[in-house]
Biopython code that builds the backbone (N, CA, C, O; Angstrom):
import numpy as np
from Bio.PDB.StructureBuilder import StructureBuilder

atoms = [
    (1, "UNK", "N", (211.860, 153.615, 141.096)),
    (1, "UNK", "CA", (211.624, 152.227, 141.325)),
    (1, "UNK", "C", (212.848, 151.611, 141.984)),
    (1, "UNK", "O", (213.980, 151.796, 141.538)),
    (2, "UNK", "N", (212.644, 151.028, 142.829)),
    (2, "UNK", "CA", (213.445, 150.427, 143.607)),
    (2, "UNK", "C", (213.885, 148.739, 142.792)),
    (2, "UNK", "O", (213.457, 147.966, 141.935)),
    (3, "UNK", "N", (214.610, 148.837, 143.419)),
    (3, "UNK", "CA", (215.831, 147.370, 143.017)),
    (3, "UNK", "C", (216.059, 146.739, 143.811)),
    (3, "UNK", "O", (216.734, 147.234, 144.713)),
    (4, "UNK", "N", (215.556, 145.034, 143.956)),
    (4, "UNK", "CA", (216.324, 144.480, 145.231)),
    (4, "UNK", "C", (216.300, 143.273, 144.692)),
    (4, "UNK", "O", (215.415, 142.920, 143.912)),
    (5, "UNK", "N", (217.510, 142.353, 145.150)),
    (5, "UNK", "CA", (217.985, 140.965, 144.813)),
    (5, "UNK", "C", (217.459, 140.218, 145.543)),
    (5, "UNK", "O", (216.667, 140.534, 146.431)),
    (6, "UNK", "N", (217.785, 139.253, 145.302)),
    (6, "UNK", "CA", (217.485, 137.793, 146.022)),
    (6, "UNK", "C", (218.765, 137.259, 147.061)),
    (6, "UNK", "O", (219.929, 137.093, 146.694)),
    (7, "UNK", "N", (218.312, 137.069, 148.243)),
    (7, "UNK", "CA", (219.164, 136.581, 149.285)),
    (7, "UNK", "C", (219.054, 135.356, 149.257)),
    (7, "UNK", "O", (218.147, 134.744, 148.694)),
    (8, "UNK", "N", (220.432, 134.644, 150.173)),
    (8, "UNK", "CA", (220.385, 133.256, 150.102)),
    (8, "UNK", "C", (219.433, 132.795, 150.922)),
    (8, "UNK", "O", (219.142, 133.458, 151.918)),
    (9, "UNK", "N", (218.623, 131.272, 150.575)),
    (9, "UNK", "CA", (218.305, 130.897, 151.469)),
    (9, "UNK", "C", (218.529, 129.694, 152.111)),
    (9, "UNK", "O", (219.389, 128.979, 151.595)),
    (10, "UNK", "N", (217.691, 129.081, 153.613)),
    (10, "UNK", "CA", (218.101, 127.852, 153.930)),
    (10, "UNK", "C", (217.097, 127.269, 154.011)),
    (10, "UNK", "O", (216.323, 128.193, 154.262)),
    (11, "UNK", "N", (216.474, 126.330, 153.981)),
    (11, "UNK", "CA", (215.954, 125.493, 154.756)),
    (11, "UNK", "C", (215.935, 124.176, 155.151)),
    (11, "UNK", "O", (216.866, 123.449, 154.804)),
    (12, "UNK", "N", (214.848, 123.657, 155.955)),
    (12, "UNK", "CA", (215.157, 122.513, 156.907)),
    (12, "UNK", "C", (213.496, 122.102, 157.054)),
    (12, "UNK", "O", (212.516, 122.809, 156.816)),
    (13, "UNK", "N", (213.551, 120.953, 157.449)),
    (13, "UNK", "CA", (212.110, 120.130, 157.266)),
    (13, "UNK", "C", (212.200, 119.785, 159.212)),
    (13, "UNK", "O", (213.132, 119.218, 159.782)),
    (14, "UNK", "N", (211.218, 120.213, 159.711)),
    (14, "UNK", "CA", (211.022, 120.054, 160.922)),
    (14, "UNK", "C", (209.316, 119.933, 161.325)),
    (14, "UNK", "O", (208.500, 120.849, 161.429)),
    (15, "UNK", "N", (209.091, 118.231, 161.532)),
    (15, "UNK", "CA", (207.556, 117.837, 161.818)),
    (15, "UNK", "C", (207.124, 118.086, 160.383)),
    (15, "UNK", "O", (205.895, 118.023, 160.350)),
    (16, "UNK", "N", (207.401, 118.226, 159.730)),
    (16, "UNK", "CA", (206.498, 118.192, 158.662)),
    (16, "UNK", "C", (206.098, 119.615, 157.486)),
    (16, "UNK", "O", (205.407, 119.833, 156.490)),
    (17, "UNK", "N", (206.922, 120.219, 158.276)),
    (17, "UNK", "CA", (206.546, 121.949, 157.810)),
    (17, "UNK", "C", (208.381, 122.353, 157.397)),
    (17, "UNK", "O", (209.462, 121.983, 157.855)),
    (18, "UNK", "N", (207.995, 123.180, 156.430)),
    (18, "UNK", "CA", (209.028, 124.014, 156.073)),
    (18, "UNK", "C", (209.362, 125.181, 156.627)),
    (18, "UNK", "O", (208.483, 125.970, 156.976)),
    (19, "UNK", "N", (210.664, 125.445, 156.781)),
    (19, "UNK", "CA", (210.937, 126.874, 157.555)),
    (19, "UNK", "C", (212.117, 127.509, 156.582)),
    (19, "UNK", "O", (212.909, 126.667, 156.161)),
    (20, "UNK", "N", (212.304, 128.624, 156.243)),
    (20, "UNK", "CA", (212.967, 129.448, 155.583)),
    (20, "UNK", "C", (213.904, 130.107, 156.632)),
    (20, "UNK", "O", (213.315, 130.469, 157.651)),
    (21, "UNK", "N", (215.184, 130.327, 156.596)),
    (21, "UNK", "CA", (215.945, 131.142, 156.974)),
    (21, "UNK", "C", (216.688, 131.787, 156.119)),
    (21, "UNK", "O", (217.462, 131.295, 155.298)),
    (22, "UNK", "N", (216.371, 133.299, 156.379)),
    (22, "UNK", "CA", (216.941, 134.328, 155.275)),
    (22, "UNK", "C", (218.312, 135.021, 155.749)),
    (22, "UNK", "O", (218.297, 135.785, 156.714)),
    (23, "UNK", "N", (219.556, 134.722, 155.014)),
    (23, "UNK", "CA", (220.502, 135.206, 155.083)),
    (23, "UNK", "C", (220.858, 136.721, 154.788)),
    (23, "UNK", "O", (220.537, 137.220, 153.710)),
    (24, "UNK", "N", (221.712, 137.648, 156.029)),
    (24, "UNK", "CA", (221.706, 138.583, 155.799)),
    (24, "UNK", "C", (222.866, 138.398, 154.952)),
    (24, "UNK", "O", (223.651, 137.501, 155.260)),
    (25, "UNK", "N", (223.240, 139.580, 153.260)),
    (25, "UNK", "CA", (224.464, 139.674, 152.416)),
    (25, "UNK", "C", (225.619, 140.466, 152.950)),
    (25, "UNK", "O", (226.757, 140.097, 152.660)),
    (26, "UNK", "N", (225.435, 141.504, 153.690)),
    (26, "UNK", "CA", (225.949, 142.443, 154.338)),
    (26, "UNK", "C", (226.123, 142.704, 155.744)),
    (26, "UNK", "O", (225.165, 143.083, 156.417)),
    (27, "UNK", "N", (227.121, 142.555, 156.179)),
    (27, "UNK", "CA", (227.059, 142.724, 157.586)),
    (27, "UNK", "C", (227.151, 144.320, 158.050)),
    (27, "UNK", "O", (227.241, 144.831, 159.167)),
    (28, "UNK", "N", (227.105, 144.752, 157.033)),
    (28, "UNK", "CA", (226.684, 146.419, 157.734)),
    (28, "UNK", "C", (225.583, 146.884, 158.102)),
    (28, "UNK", "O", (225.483, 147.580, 159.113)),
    (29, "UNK", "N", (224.364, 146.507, 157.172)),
    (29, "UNK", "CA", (222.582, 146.496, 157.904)),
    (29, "UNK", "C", (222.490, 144.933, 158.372)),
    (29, "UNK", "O", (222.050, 143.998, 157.703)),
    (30, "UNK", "N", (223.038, 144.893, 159.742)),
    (30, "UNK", "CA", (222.175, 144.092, 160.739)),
    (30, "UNK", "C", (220.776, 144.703, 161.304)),
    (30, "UNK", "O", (219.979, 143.768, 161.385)),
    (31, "UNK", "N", (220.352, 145.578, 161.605)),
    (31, "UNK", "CA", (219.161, 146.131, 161.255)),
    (31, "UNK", "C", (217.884, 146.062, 161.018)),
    (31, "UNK", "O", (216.874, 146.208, 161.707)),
    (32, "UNK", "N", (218.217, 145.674, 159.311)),
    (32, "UNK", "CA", (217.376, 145.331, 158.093)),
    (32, "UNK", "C", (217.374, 143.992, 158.092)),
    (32, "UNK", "O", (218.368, 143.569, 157.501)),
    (33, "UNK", "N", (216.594, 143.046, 158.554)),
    (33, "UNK", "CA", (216.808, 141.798, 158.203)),
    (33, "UNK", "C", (215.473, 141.563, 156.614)),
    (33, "UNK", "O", (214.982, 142.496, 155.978)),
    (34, "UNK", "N", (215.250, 140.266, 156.412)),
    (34, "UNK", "CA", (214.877, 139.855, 154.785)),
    (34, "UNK", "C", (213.623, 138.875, 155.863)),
    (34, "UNK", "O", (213.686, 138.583, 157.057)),
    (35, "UNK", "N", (212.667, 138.610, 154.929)),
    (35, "UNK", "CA", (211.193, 137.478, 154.993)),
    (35, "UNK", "C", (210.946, 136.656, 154.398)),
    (35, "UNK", "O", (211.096, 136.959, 153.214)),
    (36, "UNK", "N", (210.628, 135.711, 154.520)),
    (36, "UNK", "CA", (210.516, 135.016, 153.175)),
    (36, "UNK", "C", (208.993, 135.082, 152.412)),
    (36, "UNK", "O", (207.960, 135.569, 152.871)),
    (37, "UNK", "N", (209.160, 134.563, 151.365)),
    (37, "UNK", "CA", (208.016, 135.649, 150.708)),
    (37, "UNK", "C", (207.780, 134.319, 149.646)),
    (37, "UNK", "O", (208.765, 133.851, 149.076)),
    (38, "UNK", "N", (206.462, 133.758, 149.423)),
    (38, "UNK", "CA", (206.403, 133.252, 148.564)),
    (38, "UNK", "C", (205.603, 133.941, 146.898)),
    (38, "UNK", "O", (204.588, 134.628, 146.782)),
    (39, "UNK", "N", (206.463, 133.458, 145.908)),
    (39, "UNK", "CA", (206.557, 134.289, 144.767)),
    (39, "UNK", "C", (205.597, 133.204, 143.855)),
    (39, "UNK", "O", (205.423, 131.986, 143.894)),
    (40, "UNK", "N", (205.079, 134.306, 143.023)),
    (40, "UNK", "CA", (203.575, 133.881, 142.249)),
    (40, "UNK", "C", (204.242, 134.430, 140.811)),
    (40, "UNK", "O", (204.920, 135.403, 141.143)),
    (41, "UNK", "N", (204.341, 134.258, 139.505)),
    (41, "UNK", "CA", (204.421, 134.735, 138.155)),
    (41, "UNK", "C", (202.694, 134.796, 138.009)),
    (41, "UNK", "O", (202.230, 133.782, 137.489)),
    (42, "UNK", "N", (201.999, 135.526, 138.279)),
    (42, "UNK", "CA", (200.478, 135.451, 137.506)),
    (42, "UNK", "C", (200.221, 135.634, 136.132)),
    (42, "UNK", "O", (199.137, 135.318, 135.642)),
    (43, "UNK", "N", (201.151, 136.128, 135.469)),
    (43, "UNK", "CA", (200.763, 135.937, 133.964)),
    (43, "UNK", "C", (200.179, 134.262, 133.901)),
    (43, "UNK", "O", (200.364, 133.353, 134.710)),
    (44, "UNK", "N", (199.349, 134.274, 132.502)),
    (44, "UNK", "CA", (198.925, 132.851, 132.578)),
    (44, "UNK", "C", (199.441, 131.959, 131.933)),
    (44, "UNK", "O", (199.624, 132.127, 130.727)),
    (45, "UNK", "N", (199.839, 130.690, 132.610)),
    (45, "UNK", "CA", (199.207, 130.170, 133.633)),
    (45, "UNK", "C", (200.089, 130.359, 135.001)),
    (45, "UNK", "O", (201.307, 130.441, 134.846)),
    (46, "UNK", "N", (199.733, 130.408, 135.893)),
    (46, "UNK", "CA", (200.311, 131.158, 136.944)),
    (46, "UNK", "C", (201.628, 130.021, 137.177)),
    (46, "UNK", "O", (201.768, 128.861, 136.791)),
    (47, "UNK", "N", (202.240, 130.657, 137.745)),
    (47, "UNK", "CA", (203.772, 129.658, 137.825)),
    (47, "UNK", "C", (204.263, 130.375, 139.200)),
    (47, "UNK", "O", (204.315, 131.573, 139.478)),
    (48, "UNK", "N", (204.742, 128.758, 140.272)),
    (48, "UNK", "CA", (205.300, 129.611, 141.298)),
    (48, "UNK", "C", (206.758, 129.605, 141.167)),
    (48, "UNK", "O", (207.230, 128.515, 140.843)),
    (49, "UNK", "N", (207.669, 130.672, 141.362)),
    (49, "UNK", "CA", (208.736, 130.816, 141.676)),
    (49, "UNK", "C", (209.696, 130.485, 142.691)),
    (49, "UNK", "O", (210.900, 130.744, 142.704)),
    (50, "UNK", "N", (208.815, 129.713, 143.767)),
    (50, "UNK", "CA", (209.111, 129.511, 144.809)),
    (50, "UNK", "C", (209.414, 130.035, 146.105)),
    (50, "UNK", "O", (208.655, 130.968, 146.365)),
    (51, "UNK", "N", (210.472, 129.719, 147.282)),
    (51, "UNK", "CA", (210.217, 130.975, 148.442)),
    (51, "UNK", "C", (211.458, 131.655, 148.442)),
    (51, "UNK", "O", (212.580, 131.148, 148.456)),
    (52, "UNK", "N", (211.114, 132.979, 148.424)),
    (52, "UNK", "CA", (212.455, 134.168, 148.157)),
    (52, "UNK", "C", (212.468, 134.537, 149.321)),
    (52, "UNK", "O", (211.517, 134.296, 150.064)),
    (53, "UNK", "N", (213.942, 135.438, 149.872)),
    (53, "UNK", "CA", (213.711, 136.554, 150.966)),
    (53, "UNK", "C", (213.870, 137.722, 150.336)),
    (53, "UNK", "O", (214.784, 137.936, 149.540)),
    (54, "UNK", "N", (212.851, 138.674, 150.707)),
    (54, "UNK", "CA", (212.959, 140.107, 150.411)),
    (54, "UNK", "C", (212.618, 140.747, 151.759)),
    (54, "UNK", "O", (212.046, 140.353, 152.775)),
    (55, "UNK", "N", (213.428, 142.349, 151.211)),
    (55, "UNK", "CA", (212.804, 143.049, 152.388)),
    (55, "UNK", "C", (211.510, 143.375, 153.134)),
    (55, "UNK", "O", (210.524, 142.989, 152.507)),
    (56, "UNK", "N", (211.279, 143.874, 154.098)),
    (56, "UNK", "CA", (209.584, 143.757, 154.746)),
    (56, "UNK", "C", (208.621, 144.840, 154.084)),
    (56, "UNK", "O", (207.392, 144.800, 154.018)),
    (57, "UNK", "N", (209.387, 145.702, 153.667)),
    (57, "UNK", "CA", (209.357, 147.065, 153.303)),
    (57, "UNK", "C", (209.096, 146.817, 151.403)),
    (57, "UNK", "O", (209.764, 147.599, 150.726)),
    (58, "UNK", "N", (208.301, 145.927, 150.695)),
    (58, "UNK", "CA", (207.794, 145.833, 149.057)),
    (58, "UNK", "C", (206.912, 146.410, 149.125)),
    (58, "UNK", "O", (206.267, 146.529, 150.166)),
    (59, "UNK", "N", (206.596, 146.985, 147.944)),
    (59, "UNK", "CA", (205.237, 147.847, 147.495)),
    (59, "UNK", "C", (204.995, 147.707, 145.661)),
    (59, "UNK", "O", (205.948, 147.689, 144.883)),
    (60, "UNK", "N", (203.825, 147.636, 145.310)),
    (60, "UNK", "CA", (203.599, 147.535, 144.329)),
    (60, "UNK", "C", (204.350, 147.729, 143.228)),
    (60, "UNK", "O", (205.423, 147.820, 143.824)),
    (61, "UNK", "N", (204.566, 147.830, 142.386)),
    (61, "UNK", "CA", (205.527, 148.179, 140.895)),
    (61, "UNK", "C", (206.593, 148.317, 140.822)),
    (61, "UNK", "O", (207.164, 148.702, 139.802)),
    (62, "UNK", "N", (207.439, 147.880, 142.486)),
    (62, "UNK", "CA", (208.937, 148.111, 142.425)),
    (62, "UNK", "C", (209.220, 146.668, 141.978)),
    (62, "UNK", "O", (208.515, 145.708, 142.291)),
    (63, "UNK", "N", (210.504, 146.603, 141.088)),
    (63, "UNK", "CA", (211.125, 145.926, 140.286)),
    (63, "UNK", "C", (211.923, 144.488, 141.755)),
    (63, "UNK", "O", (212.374, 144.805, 142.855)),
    (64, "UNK", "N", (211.837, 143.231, 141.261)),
    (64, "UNK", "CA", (212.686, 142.404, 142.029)),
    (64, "UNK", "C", (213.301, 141.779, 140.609)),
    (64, "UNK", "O", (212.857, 141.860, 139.464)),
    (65, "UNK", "N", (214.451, 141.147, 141.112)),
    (65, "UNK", "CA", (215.355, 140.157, 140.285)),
    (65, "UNK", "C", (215.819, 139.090, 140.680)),
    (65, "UNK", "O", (216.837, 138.953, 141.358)),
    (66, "UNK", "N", (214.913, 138.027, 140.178)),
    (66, "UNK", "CA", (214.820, 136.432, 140.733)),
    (66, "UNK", "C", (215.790, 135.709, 139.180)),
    (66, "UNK", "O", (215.826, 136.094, 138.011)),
    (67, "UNK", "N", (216.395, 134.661, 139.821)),
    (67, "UNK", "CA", (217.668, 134.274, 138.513)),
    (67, "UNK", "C", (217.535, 135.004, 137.380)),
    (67, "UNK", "O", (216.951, 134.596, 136.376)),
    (68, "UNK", "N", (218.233, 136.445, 137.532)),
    (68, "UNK", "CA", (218.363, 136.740, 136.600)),
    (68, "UNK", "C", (217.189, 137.812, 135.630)),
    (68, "UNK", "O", (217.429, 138.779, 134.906)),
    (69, "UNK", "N", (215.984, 137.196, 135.969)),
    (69, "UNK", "CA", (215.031, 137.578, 135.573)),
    (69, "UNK", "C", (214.367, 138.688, 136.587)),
    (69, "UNK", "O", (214.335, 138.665, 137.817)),
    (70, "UNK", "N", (213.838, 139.684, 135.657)),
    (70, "UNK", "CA", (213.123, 140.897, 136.599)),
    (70, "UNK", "C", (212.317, 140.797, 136.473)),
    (70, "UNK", "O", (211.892, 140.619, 135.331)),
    (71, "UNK", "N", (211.281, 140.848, 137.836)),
    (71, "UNK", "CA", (210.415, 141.098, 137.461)),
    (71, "UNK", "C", (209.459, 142.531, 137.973)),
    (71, "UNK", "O", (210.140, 143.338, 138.606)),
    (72, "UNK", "N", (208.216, 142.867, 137.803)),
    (72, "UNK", "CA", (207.385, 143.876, 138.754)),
    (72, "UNK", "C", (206.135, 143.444, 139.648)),
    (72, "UNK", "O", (205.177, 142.824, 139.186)),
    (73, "UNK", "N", (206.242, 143.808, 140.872)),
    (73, "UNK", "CA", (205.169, 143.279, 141.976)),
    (73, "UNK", "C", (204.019, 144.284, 141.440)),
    (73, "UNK", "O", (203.844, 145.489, 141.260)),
    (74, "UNK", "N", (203.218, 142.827, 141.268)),
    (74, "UNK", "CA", (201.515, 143.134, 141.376)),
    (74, "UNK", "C", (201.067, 143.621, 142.531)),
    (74, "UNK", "O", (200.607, 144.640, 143.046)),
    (75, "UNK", "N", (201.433, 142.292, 142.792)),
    (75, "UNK", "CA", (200.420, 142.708, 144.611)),
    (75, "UNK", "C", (200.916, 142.381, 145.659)),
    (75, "UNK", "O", (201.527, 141.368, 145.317)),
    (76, "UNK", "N", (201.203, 142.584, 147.315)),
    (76, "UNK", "CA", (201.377, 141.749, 148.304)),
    (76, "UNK", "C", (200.758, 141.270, 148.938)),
    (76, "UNK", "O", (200.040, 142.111, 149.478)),
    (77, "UNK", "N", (200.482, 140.023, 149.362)),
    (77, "UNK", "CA", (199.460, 139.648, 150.124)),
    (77, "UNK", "C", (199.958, 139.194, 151.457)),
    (77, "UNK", "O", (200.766, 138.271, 151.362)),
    (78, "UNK", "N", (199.725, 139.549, 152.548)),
    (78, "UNK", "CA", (199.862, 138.663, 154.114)),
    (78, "UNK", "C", (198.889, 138.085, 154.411)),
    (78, "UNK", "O", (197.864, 138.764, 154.479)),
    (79, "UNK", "N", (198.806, 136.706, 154.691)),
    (79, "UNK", "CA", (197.961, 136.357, 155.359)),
    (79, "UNK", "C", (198.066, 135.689, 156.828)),
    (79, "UNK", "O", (198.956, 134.977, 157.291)),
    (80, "UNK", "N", (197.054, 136.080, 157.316)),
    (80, "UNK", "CA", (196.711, 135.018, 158.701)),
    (80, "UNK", "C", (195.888, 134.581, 159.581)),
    (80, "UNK", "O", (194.922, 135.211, 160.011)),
    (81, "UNK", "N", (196.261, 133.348, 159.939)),
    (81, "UNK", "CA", (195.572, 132.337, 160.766)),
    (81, "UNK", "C", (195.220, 132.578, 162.010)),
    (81, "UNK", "O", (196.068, 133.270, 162.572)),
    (82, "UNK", "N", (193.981, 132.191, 162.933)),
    (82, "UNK", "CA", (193.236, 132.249, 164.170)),
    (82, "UNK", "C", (194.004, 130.686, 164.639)),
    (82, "UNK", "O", (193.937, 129.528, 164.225)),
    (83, "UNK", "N", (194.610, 131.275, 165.532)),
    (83, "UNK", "CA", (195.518, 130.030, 165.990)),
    (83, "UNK", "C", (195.371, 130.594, 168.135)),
    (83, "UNK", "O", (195.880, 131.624, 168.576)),
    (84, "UNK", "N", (194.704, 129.737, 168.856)),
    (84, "UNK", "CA", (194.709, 129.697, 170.107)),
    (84, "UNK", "C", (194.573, 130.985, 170.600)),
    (84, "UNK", "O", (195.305, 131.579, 171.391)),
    (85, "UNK", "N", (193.078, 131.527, 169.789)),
    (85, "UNK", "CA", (192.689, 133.151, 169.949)),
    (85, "UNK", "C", (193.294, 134.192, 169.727)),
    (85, "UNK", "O", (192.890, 135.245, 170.220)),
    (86, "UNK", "N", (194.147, 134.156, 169.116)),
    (86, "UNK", "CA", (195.178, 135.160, 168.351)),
    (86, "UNK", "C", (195.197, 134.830, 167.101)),
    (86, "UNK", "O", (194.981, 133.768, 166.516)),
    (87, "UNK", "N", (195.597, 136.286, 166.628)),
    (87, "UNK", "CA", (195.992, 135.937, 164.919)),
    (87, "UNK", "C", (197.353, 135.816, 164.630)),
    (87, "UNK", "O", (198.261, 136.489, 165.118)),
    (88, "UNK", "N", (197.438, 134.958, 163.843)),
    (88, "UNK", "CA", (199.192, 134.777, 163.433)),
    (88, "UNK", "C", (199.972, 134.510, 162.404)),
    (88, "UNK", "O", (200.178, 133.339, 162.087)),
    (89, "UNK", "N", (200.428, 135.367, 161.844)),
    (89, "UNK", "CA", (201.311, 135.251, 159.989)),
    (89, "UNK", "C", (201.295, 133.735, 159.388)),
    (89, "UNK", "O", (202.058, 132.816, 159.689)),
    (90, "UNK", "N", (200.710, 133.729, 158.882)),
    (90, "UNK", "CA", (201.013, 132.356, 158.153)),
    (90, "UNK", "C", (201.672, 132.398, 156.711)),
    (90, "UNK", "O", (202.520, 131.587, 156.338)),
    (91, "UNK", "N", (201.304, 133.178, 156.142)),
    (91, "UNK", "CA", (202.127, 133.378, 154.664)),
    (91, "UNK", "C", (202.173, 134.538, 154.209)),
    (91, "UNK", "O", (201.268, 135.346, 154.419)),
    (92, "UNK", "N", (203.292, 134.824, 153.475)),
    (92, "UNK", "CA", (203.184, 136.274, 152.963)),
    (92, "UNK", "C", (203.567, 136.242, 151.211)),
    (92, "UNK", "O", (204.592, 135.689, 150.811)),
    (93, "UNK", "N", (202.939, 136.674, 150.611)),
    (93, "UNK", "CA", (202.638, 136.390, 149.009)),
    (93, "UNK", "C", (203.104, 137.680, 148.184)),
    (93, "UNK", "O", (202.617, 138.793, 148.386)),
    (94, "UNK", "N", (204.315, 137.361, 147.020)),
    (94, "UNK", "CA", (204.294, 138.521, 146.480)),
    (94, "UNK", "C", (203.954, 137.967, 144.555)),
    (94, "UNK", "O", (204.648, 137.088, 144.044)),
    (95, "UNK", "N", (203.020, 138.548, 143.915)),
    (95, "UNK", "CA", (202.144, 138.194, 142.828)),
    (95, "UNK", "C", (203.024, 139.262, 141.838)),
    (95, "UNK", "O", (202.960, 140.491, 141.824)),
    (96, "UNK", "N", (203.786, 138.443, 141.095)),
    (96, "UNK", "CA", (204.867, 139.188, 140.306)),
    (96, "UNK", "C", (204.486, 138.973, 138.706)),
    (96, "UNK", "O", (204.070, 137.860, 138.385)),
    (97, "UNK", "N", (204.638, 140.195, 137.503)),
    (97, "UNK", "CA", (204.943, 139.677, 136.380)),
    (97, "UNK", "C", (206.150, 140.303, 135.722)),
    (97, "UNK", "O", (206.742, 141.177, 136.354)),
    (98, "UNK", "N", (206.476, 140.040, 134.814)),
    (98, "UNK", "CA", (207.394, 139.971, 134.405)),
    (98, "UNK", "C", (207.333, 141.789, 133.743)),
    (98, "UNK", "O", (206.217, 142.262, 133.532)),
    (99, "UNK", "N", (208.477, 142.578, 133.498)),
    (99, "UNK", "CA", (208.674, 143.473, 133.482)),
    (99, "UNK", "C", (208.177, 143.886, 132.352)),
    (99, "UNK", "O", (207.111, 144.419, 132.659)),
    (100, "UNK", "N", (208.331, 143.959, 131.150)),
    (100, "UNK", "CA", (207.622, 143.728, 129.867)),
    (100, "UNK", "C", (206.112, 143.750, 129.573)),
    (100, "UNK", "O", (205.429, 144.568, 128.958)),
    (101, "UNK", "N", (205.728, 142.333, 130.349)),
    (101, "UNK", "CA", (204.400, 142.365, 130.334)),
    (101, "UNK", "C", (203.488, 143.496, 131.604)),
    (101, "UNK", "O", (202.416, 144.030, 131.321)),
    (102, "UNK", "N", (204.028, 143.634, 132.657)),
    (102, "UNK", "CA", (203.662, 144.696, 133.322)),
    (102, "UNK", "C", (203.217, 145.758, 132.575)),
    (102, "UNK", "O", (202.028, 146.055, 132.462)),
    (103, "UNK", "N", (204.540, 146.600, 131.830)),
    (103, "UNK", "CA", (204.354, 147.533, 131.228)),
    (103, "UNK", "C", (203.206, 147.882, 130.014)),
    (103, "UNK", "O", (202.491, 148.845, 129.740)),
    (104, "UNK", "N", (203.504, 146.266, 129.340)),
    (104, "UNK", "CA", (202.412, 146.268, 128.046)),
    (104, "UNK", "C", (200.676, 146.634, 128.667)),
    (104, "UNK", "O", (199.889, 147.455, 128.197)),
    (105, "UNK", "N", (200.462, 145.655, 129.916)),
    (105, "UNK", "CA", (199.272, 145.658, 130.589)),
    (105, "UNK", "C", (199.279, 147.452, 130.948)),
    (105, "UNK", "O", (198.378, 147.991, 130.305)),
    (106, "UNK", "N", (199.858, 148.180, 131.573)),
    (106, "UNK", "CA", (199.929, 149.504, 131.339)),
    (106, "UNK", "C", (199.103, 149.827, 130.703)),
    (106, "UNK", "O", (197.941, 150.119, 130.986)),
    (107, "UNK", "N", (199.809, 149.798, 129.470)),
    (107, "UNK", "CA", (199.483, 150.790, 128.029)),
    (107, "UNK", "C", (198.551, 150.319, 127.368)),
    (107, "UNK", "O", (197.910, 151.013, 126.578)),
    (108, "UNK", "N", (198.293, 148.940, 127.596)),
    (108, "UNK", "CA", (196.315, 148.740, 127.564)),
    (108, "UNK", "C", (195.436, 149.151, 128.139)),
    (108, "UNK", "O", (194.570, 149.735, 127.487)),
    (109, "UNK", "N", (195.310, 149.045, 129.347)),
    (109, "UNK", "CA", (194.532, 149.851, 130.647)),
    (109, "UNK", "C", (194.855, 151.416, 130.091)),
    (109, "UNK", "O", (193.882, 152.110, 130.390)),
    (110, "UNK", "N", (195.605, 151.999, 129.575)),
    (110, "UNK", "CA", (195.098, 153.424, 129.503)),
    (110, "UNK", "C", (194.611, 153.679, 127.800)),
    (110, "UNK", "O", (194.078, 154.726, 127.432)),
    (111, "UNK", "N", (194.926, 152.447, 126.822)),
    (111, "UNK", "CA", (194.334, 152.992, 125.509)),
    (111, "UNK", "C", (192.575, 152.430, 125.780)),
    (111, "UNK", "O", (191.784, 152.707, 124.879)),
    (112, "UNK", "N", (191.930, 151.496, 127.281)),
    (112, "UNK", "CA", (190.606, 151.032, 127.293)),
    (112, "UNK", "C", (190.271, 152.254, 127.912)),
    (112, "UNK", "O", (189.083, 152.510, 127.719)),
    (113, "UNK", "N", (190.948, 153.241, 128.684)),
    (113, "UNK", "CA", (190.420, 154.167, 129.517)),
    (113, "UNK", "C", (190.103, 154.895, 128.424)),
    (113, "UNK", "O", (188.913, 154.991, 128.125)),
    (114, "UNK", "N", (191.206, 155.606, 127.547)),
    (114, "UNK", "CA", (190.588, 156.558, 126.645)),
    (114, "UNK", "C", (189.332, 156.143, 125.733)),
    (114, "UNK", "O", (188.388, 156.912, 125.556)),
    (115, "UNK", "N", (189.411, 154.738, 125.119)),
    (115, "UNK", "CA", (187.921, 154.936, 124.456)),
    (115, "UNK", "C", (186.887, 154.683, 125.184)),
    (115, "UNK", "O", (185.756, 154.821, 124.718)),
]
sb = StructureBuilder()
sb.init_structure("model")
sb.init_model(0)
sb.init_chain("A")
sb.init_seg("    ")
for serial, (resi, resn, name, xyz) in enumerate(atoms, 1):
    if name == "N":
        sb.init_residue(resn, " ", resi, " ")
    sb.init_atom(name, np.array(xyz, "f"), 0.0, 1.0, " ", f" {name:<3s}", serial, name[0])
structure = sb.get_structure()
């Protein structure tokens, strides 16, 4: 399982819309740049975390650490918009719970499988 932090971010209000700029930590992977990613807690009741940068490169059950707190990705979602006959990124969603409860949900799903 992979490990990745939280980068700084910026933003700025332009027309009406928000824009994220994700700071690289390291100037050795210029490279690798970060996305911004808006973060979901789905345990209930769902709680947003707000907008993080992570790498482009998340996949299910690898571990992130938002203040402090870890958590494990559910799901990723991209979505996008039909904008002037093309399609085009509009949001990208990562549906996180908390490390603990991940695991517990686990070990339910396999004691419903066995009976």
């Amino acid at each position: 399982m992979a490990m990745v932090t939280v980068s700084n971010l910026v933003s700025y209000q332009k027309s009406h819309e928000f824009h994220v700029i994700c700071r690289r930590r390291e100037k050795g992977r210029e490279n690798q740049s970060n996305y911004p990613y808006k973060v979901i807690e789905i345990t209930p009741p769902p709680k947003s975390l707000g907008v993080r940068c992570f790498p482009p490169n998340l996949q299910c059950g690898e571990s992130v650490t938002i203040e402090g707190q870890t958590y494990t990705i559910s799901a990723v979602t991209h979505r996008y918009q039909l904008r002037k006959g093309k399609y085009e990124p509009s949001e990208k969603r990562l549906d996180v719970q908390s490390t603990g409860r991940y695991i517990l949900n686990l070990y339910l799903e396999s004691l419903l499988e066995q009976s």
